[in-house]
Structure formats: structure tokens, C-alpha cells
C-alpha atoms as a printed R data frame, in Angstrom:
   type eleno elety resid chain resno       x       y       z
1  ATOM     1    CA   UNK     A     1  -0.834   4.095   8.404
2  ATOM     2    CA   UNK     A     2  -3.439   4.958   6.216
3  ATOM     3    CA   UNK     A     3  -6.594   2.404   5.557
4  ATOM     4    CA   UNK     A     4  -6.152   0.301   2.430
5  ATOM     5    CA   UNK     A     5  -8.592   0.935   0.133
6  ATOM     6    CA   UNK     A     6  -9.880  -2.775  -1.153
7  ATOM     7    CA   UNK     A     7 -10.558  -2.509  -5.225
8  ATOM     8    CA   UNK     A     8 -11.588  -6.136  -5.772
9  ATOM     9    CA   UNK     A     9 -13.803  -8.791  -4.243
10 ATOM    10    CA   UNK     A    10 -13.649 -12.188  -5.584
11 ATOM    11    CA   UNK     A    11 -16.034 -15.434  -4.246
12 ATOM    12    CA   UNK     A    12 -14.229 -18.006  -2.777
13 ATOM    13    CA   UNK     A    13 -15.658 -21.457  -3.233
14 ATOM    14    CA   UNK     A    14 -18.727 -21.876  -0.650
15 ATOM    15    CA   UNK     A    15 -17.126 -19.507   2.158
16 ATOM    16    CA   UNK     A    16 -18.689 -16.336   0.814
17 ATOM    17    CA   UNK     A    17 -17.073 -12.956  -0.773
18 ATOM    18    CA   UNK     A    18 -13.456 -12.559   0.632
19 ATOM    19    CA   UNK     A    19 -12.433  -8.936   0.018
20 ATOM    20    CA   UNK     A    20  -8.543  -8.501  -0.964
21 ATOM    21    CA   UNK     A    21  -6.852  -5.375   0.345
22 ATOM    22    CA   UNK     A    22  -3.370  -4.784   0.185
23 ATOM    23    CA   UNK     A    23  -2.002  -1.891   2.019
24 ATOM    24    CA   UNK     A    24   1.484  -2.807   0.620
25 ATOM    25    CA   UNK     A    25   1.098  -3.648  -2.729
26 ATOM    26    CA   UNK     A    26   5.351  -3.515  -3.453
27 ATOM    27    CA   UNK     A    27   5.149  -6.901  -1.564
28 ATOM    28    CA   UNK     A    28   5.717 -10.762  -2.389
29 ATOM    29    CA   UNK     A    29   2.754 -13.175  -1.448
30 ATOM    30    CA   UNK     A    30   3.703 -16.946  -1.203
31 ATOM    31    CA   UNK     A    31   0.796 -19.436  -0.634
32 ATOM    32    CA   UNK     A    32   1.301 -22.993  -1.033
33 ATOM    33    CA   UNK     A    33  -0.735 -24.880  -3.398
34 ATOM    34    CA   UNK     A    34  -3.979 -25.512  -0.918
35 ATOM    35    CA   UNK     A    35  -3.651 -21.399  -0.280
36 ATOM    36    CA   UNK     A    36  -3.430 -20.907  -4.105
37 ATOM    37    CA   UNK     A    37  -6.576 -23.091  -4.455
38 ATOM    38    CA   UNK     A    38  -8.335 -21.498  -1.776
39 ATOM    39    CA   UNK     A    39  -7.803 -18.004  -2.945
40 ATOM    40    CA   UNK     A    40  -8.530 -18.522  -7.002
41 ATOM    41    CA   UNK     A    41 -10.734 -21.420  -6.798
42 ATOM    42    CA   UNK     A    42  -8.284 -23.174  -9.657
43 ATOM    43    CA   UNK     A    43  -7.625 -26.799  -8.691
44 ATOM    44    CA   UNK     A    44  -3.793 -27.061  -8.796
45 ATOM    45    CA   UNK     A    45  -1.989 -30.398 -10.581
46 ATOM    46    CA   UNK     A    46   0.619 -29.049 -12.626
47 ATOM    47    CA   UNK     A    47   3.030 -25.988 -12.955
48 ATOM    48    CA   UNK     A    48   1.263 -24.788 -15.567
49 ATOM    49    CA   UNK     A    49  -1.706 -24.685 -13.002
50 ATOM    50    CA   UNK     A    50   0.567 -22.903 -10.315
51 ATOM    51    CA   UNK     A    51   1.391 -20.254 -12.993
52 ATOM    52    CA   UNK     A    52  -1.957 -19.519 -13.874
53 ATOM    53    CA   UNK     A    53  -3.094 -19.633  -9.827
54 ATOM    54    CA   UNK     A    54  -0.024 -16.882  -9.409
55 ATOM    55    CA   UNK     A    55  -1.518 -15.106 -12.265
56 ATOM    56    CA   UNK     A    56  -5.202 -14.921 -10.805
57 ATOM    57    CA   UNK     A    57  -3.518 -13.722  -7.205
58 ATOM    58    CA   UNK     A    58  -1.239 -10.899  -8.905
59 ATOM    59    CA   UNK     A    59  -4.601  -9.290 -10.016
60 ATOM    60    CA   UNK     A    60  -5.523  -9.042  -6.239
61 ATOM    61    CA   UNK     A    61  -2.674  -6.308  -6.139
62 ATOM    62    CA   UNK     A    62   0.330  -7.317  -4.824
63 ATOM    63    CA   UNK     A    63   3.556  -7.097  -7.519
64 ATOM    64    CA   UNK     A    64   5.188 -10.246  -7.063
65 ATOM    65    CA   UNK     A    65   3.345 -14.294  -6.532
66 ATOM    66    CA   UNK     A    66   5.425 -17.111  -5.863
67 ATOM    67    CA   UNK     A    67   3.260 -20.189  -5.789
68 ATOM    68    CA   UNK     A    68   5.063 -23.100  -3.619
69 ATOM    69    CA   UNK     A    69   4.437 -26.753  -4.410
């Protein structure tokens, strides 16, 4: 398999720069609401929230985000 090339770095809270590869970007990516949080830095409270948190993670690459609550 080839190496995935990683196109975009975002900061995660206080943890430092998390870089986000995907070497299958035709794939579905399902974090649950602390995940979602974790990964956009959004705090989560409504669906409106979740859809924006999915909307932040589908710029990371992969095609489909399914936030779970």
C-alpha cells in the first residue's frame, strides 16, 4: 500500500498538532460526540453542533461523517 500523503494539520486543544491522513478517503468515520469534540475542538450540545462537528471532520478527507450522540 502506498504511504498516505497527509494534506492538513489541525491543533487539537492543548495536546499539540495532530496530523490527519487518510489513506482511504472513500471511507465513513463515526466518532461519538467526545471524539467529535476532540478532533474539531467544537463543544457539542445540540444537533446543529454535531452537524457542524461532521462538517469540520469531512474537511480532514474522508467522504462520509456520521457524528453519534
Amino acid at each position: 500500500m502506498p504511504e498516505p500523503t497527509c494534506s492538513h494539520t489541525t491543533t487539537v486543544m492543548d495536546a499539540g498538532t495532530v496530523r490527519t491522513c487518510s489513506p482511504y478517503p472513500d471511507i465513513v468515520i463515526t466518532p461519538n460526540i467526545p471524539e467529535a469534540e476532540v478532533l474539531t475542538g467544537l463543544e457539542i450540545r445540540t444537533e446543529k453542533d454535531m452537524a457542524e462537528a461532521a462538517r469540520a471532520i469531512h474537511t480532514f478527507g474522508p467522504s462520509y461523517v456520521v457524528v453519534k450522540g
